[in-house]
C-alpha positions as CSV (number, residue, x, y, z in Angstrom):
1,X,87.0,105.8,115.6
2,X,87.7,102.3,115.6
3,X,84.8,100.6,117.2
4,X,81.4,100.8,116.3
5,X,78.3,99.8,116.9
6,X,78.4,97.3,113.5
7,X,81.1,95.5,115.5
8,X,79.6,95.4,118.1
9,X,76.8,93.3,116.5
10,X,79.8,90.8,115.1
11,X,80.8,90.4,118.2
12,X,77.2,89.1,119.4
13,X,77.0,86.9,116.9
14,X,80.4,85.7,116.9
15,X,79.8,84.5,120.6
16,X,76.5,83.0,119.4
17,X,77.6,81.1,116.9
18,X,81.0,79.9,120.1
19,X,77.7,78.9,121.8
20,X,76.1,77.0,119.1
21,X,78.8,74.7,118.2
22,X,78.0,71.2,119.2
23,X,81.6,69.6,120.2
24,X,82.0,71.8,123.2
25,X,82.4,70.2,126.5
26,X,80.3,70.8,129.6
27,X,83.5,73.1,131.2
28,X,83.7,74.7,127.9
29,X,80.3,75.5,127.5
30,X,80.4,76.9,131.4
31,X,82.8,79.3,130.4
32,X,81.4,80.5,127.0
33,X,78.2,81.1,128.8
34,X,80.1,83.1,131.4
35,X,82.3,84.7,128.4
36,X,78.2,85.8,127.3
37,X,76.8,87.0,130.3
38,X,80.2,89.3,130.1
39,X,79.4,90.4,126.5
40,X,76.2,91.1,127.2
41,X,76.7,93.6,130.3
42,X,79.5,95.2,128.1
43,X,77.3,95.3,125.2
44,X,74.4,96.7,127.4
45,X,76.3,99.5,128.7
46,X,77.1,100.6,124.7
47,X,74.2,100.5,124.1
48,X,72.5,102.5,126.8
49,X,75.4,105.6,126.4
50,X,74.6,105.0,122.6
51,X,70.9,105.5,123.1
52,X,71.6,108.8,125.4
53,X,73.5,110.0,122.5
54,X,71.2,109.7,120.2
55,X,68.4,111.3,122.4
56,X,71.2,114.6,122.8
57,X,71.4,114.4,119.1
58,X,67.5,114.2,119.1
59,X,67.2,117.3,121.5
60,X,69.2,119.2,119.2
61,X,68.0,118.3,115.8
62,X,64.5,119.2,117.3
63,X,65.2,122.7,119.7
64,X,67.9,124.1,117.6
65,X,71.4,124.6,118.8
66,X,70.1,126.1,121.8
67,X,71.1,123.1,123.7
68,X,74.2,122.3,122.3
69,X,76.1,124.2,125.5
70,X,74.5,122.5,128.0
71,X,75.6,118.9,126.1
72,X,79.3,119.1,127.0
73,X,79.9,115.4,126.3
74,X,78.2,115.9,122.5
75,X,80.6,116.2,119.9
76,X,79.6,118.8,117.8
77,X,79.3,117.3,114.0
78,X,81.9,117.5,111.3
């Protein structure tokens, strides 16, 4: 897999640090902040099917294998 959740978090701070830097002008700092709020919704979204992955995984690790049928979209482990 290419993406994961560490880049995600270079991502976030790569756009912070766009947002930090003290030479933008007013136009450019409209459309970093808009650039943001986009990041942000994406990132949200990650994070949310990430966290109802891990409470799957949770499910599992806790009531046995049981479970793992009815958890189509969880990848059994390798």
């Amino acid at each position: 897999m290419k993406n994961k959740l560490s880049d995600l978090n270079n991502h976030l701070f790569a756009q912070l640090e766009r947002l930090g830097e003290e030479d933008l002008t007013a136009d450019q700092i409209d459309k970093e902040v808009n650039r943001s709020k986009a990041i942000i919704g994406v990132a949200a979204q990650i994070v949310s099917a990430q966290n109802l992955n891990l409470r799957a995984v949770e499910l599992i690790a806790e009531h046995g294998e049981r479970f793992h049928d009815k958890l189509t979209m969880i990848e059994a482990p390798r």
